[in-house]
N, C-alpha and C positions, 0 to 999 in steps of 0.2 A: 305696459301696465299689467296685463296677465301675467307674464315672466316676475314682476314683484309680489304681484298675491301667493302665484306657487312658491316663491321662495318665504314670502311668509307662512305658510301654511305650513311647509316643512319646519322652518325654528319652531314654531307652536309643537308642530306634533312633537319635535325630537324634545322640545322641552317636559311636555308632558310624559312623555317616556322615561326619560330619566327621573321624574316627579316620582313615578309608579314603580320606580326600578329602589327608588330611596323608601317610600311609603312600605313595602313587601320586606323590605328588608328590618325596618324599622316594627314594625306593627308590630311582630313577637316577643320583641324586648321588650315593648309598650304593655303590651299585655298580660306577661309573665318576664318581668325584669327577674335579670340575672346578680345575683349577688355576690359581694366581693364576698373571697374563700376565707373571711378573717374567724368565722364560726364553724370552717372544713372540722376541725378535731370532734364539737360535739356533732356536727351532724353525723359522723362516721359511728361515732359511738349510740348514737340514737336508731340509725340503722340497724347497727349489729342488736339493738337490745327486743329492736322490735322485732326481729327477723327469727332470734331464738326464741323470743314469746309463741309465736304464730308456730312457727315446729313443733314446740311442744304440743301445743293444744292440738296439733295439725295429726302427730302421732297417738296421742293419746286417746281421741276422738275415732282412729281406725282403730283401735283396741293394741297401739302398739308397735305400728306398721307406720309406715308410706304408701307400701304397696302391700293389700293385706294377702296372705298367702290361699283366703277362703271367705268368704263373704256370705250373705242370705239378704234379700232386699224385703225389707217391712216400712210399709208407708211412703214407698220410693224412696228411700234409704237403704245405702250396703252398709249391713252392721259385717264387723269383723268378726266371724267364727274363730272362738278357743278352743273351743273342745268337739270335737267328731267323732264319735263313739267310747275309743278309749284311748285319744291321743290329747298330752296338751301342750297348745301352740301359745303359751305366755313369753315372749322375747325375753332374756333376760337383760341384765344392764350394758353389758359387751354391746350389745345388740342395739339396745338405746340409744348408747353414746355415739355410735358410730351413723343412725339416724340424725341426731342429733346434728355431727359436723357436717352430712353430706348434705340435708336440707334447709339448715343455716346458710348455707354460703348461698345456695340457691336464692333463695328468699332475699339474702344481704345484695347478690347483686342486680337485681329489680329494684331493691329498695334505693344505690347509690344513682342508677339509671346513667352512667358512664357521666356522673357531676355536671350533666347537662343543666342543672339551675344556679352553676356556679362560672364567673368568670377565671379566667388567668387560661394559660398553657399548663396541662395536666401531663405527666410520666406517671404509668400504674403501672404495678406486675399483678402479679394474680393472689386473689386472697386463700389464704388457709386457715380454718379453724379448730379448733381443737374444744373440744367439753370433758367437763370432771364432773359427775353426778356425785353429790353428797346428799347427805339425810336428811337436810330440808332447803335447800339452794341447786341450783348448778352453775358453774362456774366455765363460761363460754371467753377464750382467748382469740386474737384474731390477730394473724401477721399478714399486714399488706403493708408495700414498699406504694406512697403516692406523693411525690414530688410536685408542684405547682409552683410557675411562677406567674406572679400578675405584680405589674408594675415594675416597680424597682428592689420588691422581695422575690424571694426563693424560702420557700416552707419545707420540708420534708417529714413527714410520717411512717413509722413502720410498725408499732405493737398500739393494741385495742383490747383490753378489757372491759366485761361486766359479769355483772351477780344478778340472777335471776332467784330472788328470796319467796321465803314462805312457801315451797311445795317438794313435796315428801315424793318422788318418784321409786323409791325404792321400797320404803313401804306398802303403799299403792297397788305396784307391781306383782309381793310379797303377797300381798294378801288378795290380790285375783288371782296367784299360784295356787294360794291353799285352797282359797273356795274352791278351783277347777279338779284341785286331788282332791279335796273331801266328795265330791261328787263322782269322782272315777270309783273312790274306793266301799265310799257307803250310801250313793246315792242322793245325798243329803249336801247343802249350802251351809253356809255361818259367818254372817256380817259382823259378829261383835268386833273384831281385831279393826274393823275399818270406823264402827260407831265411837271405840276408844280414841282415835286419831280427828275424830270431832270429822271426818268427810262425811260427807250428804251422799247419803245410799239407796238404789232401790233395787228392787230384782224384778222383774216383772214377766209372768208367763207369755208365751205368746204362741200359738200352737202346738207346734211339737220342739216350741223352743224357751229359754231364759233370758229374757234381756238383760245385762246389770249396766248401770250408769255409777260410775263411783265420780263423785263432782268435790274437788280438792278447791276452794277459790277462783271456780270458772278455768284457770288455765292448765291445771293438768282436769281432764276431763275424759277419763278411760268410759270407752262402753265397746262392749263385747256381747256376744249371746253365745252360749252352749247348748248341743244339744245332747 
């Protein structure tokens, strides 16, 4: 009689085990199901669009940087230093562009998270981006090789295009150049070239320093201080 309890006792327990071995396995799919790859294309393209959003604002916000080469903290804030006596540190577009591609790709592969919310068998290589800054857009390319197969298809992808419209980074730029020479050379600021361009401007003193916020549609969003 004992010898048949023990031995029930074990099918229960092994049954319950394997119960909890299915349950653990199960419950993450349950709770963030994984979707067939049949919408892979825009999701990749919505990645890339969001990823070069967030760089820019990401750069423009450190007055132009990533990593700014000179900083002052106001209000527990590093604002990006332009100017330091009689030097001025405005990136130019070279300089941009090439922020531009190395913290997009950043950003884009956080944002892809190795298609872990996608089913099938994935093959990636590695992504390369390329940016063209024009006069009111940038133009953000993206070559990644990503093969999937689920089920009884095989998908492959390699080029990714988008258009980041409506912001003038060159202008922008252009005109925190000159404010920073007009002030090297005669002491003196001048917002007109940026009120022409309809951007939201302010200059604001702040001890022994100038805050400017030049705000383009929220996403390019330069601020910088000089002193």
């Amino acid at each position: 009689m004992k010898k048949a309890q023990v031995t029930f006792f074990i099918i229960i327990g092994l049954t319950l085990l394997i119960l909890a071995g299915l349950i653990f396995a199960l419950v993450p799919e349950l709770i963030t199901p994984r979707q067939a790859p049949g919408n892979l294309h825009s999701f990749i393209q919505s990645c890339l669009k969001q990823s070069g959003e967030r760089t820019i604002h990401l750069i423009t916000i450190r007055g132009g940087y990533i990593n700014p080469p000179q900083t002052m903290e106001i209000n527990n804030f590093n604002i990006t230093v332009l100017k330091d006596d009689t030097h001025n540190f405005v990136p130019d577009m070279n300089m941009i562009k090439s922020q531009i591609e190395f913290q997009s790709k950043e950003f884009f592969i956080g944002c892809i998270d190795d298609f872990s919310s996608f089913r099938g068998d994935f093959q990636i290589g590695t992504p390369q981006i390329t940016a063209d800054i024009n006069t009111n857009s940038v133009f953000i390319k993206l070559n990644y090789s990503v093969q999937v197969a689920y089920k009884d298809q095989l998908k492959t992808y390699s080029d990714f295009v988008i258009t980041i419209d409506n912001i003038q980074l060159p202008a922008v730029f252009s005109a925190a150049n000159e404010t920073i020479e007009q002030m090297i050379e005669k002491g003196m600021y001048n917002l007109t070239l940026l009120k022409s361009l309809n951007i939201r401007t302010k200059a604001i003193d702040y001890k022994d320093a100038i805050i400017f916020d030049f705000n383009d549609n929220n996403l390019v969003h330069l601020v910088y201080a000089v002193r």
